[in-house]
C-alpha positions in Angstrom: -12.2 -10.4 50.5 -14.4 -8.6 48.5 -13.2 -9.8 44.9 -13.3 -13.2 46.5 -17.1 -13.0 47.3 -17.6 -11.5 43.9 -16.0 -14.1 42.5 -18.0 -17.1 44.2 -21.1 -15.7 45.4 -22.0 -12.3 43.2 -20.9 -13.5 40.0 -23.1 -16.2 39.8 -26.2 -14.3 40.7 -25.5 -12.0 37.7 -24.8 -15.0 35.5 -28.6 -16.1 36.7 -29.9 -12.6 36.2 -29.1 -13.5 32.0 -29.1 -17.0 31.8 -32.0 -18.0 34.1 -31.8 -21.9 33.0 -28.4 -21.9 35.6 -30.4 -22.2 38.0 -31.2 -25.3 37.6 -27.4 -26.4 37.2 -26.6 -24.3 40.7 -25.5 -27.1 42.3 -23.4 -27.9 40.2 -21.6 -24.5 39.9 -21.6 -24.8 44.0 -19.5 -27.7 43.2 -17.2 -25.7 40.6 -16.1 -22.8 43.2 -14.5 -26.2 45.3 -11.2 -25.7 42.7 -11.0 -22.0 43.7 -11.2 -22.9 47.2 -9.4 -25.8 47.5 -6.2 -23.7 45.7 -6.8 -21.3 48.2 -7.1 -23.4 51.5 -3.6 -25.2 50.0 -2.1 -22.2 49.6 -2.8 -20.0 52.7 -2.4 -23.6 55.1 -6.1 -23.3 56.3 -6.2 -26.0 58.4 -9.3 -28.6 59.0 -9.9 -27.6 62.2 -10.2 -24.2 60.9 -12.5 -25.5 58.2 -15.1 -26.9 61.2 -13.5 -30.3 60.3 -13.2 -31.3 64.0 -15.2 -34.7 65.8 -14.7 -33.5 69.4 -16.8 -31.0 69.7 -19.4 -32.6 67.6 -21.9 -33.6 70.8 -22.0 -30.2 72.0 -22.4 -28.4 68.7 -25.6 -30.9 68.1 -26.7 -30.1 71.8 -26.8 -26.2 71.0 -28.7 -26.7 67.3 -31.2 -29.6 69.0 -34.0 -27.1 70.2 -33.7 -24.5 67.1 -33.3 -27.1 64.1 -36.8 -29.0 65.5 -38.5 -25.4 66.3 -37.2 -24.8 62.5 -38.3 -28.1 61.3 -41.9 -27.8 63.5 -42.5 -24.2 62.1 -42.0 -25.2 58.6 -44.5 -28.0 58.9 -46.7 -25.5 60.2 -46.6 -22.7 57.3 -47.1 -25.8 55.4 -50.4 -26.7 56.8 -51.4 -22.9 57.4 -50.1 -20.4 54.7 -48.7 -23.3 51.8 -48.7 -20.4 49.4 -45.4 -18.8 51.1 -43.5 -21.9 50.6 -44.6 -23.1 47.8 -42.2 -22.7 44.8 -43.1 -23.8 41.1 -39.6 -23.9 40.1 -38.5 -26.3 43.4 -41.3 -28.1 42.7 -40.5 -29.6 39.9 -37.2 -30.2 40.5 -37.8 -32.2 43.6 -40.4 -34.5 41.6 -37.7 -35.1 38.8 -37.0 -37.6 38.6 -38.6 -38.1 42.3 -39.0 -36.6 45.7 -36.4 -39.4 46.7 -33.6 -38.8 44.6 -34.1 -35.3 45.3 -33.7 -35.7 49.2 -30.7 -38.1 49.0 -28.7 -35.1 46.8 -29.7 -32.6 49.0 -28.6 -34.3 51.9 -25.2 -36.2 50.7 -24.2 -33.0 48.2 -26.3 -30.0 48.3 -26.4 -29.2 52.3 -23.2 -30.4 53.0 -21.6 -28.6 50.2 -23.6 -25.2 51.6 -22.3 -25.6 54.9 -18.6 -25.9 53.9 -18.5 -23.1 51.4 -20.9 -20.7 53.6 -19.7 -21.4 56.9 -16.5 -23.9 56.9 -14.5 -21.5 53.9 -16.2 -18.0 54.0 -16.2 -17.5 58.1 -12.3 -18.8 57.8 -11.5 -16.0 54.9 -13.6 -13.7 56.9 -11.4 -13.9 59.9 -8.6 -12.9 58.5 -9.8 -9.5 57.6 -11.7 -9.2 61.1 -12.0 -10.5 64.4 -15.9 -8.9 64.8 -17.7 -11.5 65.6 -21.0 -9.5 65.1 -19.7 -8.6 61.1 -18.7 -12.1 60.3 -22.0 -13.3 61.6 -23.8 -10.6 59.4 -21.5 -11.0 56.2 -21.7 -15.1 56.3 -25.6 -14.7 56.8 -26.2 -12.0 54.4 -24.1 -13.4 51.5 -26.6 -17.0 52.7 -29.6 -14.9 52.0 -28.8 -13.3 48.9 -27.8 -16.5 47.2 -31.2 -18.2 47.7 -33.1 -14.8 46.2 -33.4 -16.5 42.6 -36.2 -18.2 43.8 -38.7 -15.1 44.0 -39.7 -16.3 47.4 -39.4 -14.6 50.6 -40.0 -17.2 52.9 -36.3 -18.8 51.8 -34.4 -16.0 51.7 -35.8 -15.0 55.2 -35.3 -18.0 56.7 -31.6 -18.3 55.2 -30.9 -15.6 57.2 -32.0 -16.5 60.0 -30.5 -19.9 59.8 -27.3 -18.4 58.4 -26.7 -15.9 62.0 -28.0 -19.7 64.2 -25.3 -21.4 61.9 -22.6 -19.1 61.8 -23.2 -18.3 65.3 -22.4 -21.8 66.5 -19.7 -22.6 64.3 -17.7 -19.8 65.8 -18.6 -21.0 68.9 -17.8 -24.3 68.4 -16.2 -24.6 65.4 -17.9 -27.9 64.1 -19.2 -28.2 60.1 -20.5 -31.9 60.9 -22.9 -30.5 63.3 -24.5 -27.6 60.7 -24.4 -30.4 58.3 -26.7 -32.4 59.8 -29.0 -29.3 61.3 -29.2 -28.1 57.6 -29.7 -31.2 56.3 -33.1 -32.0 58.6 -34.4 -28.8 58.0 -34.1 -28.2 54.1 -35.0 -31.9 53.8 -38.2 -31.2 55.6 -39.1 -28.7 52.9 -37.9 -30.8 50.1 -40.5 -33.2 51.4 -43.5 -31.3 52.2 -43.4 -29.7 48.7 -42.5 -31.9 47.3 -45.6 -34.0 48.4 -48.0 -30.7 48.1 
């Protein structure tokens, strides 16, 4: 487990670390680790159910994320108005109005989020669980490893709030064990910010 999250998650932090221009290709390395994990989710029979691939308990994983996605979505509009400086990223900034804020919205909420949620929660919490049935750690572990991959951006509001998001998220997918439902949650929330910066 711990080569595995070197491989996906560390490596291409220290990649970053002497080629800073990957970051603005991250998504597209996000989409590179899929061949890893697809070989590996063939191979050890990780079911989609497993992977948070399941419609019936859709409803009740929305119902749980209702209250904290809009408290997540209200508080963000309200550092906006309040303390803009603590959101505010240059580097975001102009990647969200390149080629426009709309382009940027529809790939963060058709690739980027959905991706996230798959590889942070549906794959990792799955891997995790066969080393340990501790709740508590795979909740810390699957958070952490969210925080530290949005630390490029020399922000501390994003890599706060990632893991805080990342224990609400992980927290209900074991609960509930629905990826559609942290989809959509991530979705509204990081398309929120896209928005509000990008119209700053």
């Amino acid at each position: 487990m711990i080569i595995e999250t070197a491989y996906l998650f560390i490596f291409p932090l220290i990649l970053l670390r002497f080629y800073p221009v990957l970051i603005h290709y991250r998504i597209y390395v996000l989409m590179s680790s899929l061949i890893y994990i697809f070989i590996v989710v063939y191979s050890q029979k990780i079911t989609l159910k497993l992977l948070g691939f399941n419609s019936s308990t859709f409803i009740l994983a929305v119902k749980a994320l209702f209250i904290p996605t809009l408290f997540s979505m209200l508080l963000t509009y309200i550092f906006f108005q309040f303390a803009k400086k603590w959101l505010i990223i240059p580097l975001l900034v102009e990647e969200i109005r390149t080629p426009s804020i709309a382009v940027s919205a529809l790939t963060y909420i058709f690739i980027s989020a959905p991706l996230q949620e798959f590889v942070y929660r549906g794959y990792l919490v799955s891997r995790l669980e066969v080393v340990s049935h501790n709740e508590i750690f795979i909740k810390l572990y699957s958070a952490i490893i969210f925080m530290v991959i949005h630390t490029p951006f020399h922000n501390w509001f994003l890599p706060l709030g990632s893991l805080i998001l990342g224990l609400l998220w992980t927290s209900n997918f074991l609960k509930y064990r629905n990826v559609y439902a942290l989809m959509l949650s991530h979705t509204l929330i990081g398309a929120t910010y896209i928005f509000l910066m990008g119209m700053r």
